[in-house]
C-alpha beads as a LAMMPS data file, in Angstrom:
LAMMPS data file: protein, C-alpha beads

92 atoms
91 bonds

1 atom types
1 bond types

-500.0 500.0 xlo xhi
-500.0 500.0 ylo yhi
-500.0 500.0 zlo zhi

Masses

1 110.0

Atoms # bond

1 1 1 0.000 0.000 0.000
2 1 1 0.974 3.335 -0.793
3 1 1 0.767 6.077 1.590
4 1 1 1.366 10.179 1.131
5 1 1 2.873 12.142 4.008
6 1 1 3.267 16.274 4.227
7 1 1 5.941 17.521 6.374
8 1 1 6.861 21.059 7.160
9 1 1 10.827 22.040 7.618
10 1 1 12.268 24.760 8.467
11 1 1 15.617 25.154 8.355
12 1 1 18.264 27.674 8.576
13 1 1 21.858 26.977 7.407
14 1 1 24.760 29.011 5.679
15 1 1 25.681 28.822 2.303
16 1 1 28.369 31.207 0.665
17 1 1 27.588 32.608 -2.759
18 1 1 30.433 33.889 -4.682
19 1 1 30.585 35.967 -7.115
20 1 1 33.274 36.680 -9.392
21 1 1 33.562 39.361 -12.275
22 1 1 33.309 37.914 -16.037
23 1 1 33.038 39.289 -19.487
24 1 1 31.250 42.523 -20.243
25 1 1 30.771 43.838 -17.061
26 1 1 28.713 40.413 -15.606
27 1 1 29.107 38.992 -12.428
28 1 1 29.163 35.255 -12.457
29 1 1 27.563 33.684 -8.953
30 1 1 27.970 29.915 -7.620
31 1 1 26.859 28.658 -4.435
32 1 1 30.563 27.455 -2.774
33 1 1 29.118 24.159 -1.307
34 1 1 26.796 23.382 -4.375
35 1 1 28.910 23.511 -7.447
36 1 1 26.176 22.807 -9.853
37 1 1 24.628 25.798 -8.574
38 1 1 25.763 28.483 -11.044
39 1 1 24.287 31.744 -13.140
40 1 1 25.542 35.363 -13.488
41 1 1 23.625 38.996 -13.261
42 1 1 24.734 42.226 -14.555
43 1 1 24.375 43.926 -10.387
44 1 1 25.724 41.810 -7.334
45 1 1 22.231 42.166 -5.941
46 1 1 20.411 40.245 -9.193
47 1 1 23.451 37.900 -9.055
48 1 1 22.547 36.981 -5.716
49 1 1 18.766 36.781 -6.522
50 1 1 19.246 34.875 -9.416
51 1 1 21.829 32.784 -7.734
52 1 1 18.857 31.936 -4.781
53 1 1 16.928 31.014 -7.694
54 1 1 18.949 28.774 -9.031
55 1 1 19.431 26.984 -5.558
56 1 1 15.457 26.507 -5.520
57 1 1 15.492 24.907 -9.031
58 1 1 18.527 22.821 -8.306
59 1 1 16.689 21.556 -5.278
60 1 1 13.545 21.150 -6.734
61 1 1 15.734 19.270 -9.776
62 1 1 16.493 16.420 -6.755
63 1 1 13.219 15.147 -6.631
64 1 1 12.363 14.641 -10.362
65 1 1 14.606 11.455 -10.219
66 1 1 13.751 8.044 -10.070
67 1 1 13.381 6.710 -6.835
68 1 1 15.502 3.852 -6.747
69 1 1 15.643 0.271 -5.953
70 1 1 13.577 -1.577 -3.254
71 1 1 15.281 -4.527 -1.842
72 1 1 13.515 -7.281 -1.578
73 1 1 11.033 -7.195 2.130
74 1 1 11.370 -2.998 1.849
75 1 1 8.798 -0.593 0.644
76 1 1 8.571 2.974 -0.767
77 1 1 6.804 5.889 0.891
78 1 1 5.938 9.462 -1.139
79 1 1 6.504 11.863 1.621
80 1 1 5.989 15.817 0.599
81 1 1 8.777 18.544 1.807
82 1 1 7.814 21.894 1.873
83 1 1 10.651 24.369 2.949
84 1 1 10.331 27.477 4.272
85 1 1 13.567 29.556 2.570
86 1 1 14.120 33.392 3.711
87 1 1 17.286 34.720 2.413
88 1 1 19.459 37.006 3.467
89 1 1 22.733 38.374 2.461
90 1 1 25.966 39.060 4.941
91 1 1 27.519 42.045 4.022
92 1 1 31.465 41.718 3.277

Bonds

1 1 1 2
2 1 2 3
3 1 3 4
4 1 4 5
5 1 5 6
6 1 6 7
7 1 7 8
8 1 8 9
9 1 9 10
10 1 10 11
11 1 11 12
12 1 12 13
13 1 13 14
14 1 14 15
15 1 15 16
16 1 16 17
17 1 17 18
18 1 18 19
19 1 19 20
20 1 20 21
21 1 21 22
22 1 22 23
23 1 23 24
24 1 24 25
25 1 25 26
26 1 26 27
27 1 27 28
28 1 28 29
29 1 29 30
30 1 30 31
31 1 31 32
32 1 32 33
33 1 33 34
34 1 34 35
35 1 35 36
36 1 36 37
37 1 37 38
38 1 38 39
39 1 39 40
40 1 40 41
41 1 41 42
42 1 42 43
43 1 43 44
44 1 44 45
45 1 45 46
46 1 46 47
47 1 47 48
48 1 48 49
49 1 49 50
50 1 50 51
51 1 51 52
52 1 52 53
53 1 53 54
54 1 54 55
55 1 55 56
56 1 56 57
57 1 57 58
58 1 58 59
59 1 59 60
60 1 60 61
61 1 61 62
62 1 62 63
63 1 63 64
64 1 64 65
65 1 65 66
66 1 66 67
67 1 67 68
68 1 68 69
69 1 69 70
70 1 70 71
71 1 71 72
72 1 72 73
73 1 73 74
74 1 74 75
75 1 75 76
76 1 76 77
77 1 77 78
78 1 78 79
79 1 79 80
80 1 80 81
81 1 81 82
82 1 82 83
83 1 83 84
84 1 84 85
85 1 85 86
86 1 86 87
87 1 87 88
88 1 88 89
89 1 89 90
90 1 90 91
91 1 91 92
C-alpha cells in the first residue's frame, strides 16, 4: 500500500555565494558548497537573486529522479517537503 505524508521544515543553514567578475561587465555567482549551482547577473544584488533562484530549481531538480531500488522485504513511501527559505545576504 501506498501512503502520502506532508511535512513542514524549516531550516536555517549558511551557504556562501560567490561571485566573481566575467566578461562585459557580468558577475558570475555559484553557491561554494553546491557547485552545480551556477548563473551570473549584470548587479551583485540580481546575481545573488538569481543565484537563490537557481538553488530553488537545483533543489527542486532532486526530486524529479527516479526513486531507486527496493530490496527485496522494503517498501517505498511518497513523503511531501515543503521548505520554508528566507534569504538574506551578509555584508562583506
Amino acid at each position: 500500500m501506498r501512503t502520502s505524508s506532508k511535512l513542514r521544515v524549516v531550516v536555517g543553514f549558511p551557504l556562501t555565494v560567490i561571485c566573481e567578475p566575467v566578461e562585459e561587465g557580468w558577475l558570475q555567482a555559484r553557491i561554494a558548497e553546491l557547485p552545480a549551482v551556477i548563473t551570473a547577473g549584470k548587479t551583485e544584488d540580481e546575481a545573488v537573486n538569481l543565484a537563490l533562484d537557481a538553488l530553488r530549481e537545483y533543489i527542486l531538480s532532486l526530486g524529479a529522479g527516479s526513486p531507486g531500488q527496493v530490496a527485496p522485504g522494503g517498501w517505498s513511501r511518497t513523503v511531501e517537503v515543503i521548505i520554508d527559505a528566507k534569504a538574506s545576504v551578509a555584508e562583506r
